[in-house]
MMTF fields as JSON, N, C-alpha, C and O atoms, coordinates in Angstrom:
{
  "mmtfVersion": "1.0.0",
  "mmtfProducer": "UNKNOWN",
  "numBonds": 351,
  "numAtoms": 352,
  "numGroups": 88,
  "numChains": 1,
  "numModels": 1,
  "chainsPerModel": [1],
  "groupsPerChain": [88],
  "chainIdList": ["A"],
  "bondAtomList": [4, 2, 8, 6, 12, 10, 16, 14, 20, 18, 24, 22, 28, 26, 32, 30, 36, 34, 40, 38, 44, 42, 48, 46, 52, 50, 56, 54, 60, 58, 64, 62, 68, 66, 72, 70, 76, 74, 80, 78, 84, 82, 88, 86, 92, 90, 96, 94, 100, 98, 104, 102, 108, 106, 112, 110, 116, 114, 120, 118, 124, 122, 128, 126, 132, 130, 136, 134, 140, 138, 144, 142, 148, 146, 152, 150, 156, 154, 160, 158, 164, 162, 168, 166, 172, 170, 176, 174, 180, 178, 184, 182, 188, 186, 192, 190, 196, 194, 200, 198, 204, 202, 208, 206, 212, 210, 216, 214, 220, 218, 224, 222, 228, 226, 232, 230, 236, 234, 240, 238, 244, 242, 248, 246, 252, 250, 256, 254, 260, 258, 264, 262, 268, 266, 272, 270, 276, 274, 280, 278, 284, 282, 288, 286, 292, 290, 296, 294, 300, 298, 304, 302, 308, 306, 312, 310, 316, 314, 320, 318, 324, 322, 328, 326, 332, 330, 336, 334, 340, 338, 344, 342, 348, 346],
  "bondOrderList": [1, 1, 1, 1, 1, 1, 1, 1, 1, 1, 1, 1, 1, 1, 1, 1, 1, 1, 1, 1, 1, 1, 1, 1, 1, 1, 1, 1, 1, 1, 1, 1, 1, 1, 1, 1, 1, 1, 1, 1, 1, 1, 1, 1, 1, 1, 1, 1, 1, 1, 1, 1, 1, 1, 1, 1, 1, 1, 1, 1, 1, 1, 1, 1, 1, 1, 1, 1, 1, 1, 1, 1, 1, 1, 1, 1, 1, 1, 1, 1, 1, 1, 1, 1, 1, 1, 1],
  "groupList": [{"groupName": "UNK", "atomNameList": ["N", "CA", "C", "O"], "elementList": ["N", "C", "C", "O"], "formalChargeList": [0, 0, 0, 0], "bondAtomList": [1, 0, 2, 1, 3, 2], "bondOrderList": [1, 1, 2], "singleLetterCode": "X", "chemCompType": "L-PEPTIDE LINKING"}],
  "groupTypeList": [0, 0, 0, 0, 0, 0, 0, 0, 0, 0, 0, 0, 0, 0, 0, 0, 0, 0, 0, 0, 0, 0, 0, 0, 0, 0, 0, 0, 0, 0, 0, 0, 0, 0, 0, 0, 0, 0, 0, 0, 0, 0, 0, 0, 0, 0, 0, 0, 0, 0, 0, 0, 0, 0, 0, 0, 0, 0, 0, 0, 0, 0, 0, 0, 0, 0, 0, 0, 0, 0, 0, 0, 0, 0, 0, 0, 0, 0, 0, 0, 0, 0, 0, 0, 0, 0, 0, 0],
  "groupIdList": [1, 2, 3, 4, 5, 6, 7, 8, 9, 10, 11, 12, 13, 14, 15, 16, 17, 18, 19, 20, 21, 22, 23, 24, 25, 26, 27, 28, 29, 30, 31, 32, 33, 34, 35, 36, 37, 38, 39, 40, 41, 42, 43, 44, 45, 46, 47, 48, 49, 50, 51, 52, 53, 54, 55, 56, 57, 58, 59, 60, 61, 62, 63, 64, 65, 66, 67, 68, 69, 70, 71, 72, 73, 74, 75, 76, 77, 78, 79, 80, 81, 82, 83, 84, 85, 86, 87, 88],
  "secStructList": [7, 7, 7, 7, 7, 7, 7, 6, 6, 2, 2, 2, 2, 2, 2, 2, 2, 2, 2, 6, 6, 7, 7, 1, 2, 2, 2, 2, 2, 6, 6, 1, 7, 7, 2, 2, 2, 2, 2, 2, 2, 2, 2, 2, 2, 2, 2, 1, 1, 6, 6, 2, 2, 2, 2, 2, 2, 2, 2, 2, 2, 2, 2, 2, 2, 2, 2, 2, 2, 2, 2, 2, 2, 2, 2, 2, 2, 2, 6, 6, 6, 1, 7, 7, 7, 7, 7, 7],
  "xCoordList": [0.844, 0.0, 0.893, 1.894, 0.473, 1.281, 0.948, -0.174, 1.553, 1.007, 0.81, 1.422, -0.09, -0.894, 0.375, 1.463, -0.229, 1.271, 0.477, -0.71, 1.644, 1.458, 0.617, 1.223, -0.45, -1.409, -0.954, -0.661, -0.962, -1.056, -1.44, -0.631, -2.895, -3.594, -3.087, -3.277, -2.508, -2.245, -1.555, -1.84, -0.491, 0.337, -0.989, -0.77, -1.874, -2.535, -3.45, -3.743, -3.998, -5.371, -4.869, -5.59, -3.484, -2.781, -2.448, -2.44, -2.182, -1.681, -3.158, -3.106, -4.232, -5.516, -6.116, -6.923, -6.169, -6.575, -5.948, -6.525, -4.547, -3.605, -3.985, -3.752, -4.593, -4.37, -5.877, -6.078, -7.255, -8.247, -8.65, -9.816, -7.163, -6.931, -7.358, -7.476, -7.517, -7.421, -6.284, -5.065, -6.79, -5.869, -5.087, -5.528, -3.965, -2.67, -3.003, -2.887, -3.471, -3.223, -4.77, -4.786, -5.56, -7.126, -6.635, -6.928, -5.915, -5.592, -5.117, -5.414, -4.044, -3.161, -4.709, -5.324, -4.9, -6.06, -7.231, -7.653, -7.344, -8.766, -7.706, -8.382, -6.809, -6.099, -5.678, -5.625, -5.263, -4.89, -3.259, -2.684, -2.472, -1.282, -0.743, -1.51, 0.465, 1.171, 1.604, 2.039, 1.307, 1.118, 2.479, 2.667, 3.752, 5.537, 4.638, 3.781, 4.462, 4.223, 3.789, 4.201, 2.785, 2.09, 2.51, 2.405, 2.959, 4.346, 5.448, 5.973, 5.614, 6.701, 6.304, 7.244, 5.597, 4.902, 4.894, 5.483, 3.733, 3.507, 4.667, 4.695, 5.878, 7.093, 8.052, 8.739, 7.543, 8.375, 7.486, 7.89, 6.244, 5.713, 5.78, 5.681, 5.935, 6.245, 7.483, 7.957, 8.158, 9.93, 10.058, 10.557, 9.072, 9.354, 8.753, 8.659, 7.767, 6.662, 4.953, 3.946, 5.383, 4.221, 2.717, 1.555, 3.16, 1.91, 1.654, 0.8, 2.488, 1.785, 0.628, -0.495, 1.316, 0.519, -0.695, -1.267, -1.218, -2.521, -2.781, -3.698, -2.312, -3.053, -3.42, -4.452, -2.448, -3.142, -4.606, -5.676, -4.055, -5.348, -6.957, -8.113, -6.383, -7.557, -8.193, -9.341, -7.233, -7.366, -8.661, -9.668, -8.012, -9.162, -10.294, -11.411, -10.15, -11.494, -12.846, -14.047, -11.731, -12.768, -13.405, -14.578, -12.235, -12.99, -13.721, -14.195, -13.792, -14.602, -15.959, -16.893, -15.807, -17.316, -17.977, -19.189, -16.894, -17.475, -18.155, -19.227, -17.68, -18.163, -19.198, -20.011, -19.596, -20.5, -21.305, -22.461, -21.179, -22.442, -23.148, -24.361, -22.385, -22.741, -23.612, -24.748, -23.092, -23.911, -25.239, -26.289, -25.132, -26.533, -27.273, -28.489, -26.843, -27.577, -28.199, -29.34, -27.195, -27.867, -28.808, -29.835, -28.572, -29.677, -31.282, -32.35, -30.892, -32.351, -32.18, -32.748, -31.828, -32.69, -33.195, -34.246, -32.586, -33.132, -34.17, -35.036, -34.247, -35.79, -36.712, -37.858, -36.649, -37.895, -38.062, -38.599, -37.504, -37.624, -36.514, -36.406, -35.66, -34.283, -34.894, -34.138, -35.996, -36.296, -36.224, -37.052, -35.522, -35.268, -35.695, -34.865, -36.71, -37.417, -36.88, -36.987, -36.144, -35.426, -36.655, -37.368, -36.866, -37.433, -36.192, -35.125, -36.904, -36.263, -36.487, -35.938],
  "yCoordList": [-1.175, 0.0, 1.243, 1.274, 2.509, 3.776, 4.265, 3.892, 5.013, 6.204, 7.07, 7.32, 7.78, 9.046, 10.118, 9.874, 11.434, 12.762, 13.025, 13.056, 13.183, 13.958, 14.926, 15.902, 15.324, 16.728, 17.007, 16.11, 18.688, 19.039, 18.24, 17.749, 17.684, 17.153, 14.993, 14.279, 14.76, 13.536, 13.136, 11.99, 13.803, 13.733, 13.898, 13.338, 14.556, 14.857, 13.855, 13.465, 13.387, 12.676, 10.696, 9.809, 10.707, 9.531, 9.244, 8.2, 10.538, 10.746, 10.702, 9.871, 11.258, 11.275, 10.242, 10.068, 9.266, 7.782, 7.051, 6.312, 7.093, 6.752, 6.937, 6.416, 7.929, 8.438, 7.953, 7.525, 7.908, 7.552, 5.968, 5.621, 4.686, 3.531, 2.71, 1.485, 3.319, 2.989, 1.753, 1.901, 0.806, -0.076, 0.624, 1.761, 0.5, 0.951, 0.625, 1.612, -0.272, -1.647, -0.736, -0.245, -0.589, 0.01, 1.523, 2.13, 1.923, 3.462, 3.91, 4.824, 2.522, 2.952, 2.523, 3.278, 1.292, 0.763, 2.314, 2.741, 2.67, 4.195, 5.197, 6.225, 5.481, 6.736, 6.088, 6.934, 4.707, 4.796, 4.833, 5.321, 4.121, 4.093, 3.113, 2.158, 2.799, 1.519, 1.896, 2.954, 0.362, 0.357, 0.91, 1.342, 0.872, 1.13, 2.758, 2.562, 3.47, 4.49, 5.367, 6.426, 4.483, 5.059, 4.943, 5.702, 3.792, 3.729, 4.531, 5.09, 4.477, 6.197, 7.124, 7.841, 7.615, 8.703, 9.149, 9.904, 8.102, 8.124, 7.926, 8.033, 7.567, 7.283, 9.008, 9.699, 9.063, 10.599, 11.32, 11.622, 11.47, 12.325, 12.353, 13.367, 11.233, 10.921, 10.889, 10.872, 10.876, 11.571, 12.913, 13.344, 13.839, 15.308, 15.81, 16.979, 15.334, 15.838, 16.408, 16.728, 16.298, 16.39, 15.387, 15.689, 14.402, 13.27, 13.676, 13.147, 14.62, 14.451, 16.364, 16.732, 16.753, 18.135, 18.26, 19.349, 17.108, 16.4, 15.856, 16.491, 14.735, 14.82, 15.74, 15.699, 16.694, 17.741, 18.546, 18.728, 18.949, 19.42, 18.172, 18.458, 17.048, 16.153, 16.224, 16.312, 16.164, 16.308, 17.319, 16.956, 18.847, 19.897, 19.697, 19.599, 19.629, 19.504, 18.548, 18.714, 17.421, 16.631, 17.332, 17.451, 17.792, 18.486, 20.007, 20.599, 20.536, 21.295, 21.142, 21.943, 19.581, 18.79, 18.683, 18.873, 18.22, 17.024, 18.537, 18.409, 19.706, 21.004, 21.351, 21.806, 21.283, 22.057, 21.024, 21.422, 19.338, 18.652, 18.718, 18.507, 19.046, 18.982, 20.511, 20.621, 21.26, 22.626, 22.6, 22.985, 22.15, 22.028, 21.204, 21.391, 20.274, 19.239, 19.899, 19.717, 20.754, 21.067, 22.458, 22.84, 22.937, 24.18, 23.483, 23.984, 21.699, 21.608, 20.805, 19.721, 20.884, 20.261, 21.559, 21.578, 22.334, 24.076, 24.52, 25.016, 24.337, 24.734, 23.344, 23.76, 22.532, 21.299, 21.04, 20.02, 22.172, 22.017, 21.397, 21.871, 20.455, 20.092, 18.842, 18.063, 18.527, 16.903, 15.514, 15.248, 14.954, 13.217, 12.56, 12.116, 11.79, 10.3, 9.326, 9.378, 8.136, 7.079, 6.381, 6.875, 5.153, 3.902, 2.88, 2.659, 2.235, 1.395, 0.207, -0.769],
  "zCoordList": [0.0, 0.0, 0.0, 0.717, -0.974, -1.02, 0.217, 0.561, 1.068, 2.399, 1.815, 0.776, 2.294, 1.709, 2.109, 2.631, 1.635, 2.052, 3.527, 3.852, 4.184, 5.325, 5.557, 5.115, 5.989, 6.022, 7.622, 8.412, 7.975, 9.538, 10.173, 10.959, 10.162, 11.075, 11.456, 12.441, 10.236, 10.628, 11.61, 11.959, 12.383, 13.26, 15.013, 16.087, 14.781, 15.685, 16.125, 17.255, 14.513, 14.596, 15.173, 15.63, 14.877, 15.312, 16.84, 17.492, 17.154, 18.257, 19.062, 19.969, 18.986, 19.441, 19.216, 20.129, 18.316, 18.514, 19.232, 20.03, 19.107, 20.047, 22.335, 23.426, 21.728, 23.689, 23.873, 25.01, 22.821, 23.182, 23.254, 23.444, 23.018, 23.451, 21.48, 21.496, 20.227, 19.47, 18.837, 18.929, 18.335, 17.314, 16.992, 16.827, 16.786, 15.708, 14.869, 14.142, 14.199, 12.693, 12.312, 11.183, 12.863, 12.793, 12.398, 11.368, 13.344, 12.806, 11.221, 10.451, 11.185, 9.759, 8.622, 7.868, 8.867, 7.782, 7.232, 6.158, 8.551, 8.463, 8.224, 8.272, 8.058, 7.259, 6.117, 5.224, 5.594, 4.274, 4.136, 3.164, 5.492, 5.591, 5.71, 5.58, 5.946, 6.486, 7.738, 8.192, 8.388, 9.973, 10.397, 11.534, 9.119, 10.033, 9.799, 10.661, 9.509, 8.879, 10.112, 10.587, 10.43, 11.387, 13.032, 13.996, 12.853, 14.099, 14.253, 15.216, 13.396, 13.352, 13.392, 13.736, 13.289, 13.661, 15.17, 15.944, 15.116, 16.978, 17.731, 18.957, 16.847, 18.144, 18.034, 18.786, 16.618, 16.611, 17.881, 19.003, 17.339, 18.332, 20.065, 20.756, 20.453, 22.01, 22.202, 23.338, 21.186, 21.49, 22.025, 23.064, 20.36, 20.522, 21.012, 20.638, 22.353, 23.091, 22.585, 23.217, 20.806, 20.739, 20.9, 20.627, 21.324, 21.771, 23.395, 24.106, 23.767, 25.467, 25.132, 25.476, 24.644, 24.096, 23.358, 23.321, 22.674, 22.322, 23.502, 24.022, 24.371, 25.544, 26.471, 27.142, 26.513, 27.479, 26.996, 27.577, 25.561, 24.511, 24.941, 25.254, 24.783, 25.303, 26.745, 27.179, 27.16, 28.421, 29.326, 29.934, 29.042, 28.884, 28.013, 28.521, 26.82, 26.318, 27.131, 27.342, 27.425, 28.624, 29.691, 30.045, 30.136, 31.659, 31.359, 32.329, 30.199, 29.862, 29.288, 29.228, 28.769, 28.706, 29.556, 29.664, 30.568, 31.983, 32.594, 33.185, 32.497, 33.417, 32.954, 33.759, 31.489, 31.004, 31.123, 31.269, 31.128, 31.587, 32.616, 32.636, 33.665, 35.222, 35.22, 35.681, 34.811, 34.879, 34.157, 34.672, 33.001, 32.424, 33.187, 33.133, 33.94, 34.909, 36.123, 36.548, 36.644, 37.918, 36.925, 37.487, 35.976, 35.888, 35.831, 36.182, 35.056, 35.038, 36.389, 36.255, 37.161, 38.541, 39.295, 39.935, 39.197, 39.779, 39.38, 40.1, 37.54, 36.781, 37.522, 37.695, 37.788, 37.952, 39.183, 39.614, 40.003, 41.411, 42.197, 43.328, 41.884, 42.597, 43.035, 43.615, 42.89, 43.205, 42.364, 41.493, 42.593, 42.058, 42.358, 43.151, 42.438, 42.744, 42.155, 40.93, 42.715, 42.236, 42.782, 43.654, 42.193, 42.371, 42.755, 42.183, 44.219, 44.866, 44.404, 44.917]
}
């Protein structure tokens, strides 16, 4: 198989399948690469620190989800009165 050219984002989007517990062999197959290809990559990048700098980028985006879920949560328990009835 040819590897596609390098675009900005491939170094990122490897590295981000990578940290979200993705196949390697799955990664190269869904970009259209060879698996050494894509192994090198990800090893350049956790050399030159750029694979821990996508995790941090991941990282926040999470906890800026996880914040904005919890807030929208408690606004609607405030609008509906703040009461939960679980069934025992």
């Amino acid at each position: 198989m040819k590897d596609r050219e390098l675009t900005p984002d491939t170094k990122w989007i490897i590295c981000m399948w990578d940290i979200r517990g993705e196949d390697i062999a799955e990664t190269a197959a869904l970009m259209k690469r060879s698996l050494k290809q894509v192994t090198d990559i990800l090893n350049q990048c956790k050399e030159d620190g750029y694979y821990d700098k996508v995790r941090r980028h991941i990282e926040y985006f999470d906890c800026v989800n996880a914040k904005a879920a919890i807030e929208g949560f408690a606004a609607a328990l405030k609008e509906f009165g703040g009461g939960i009835e679980c069934e025992r």
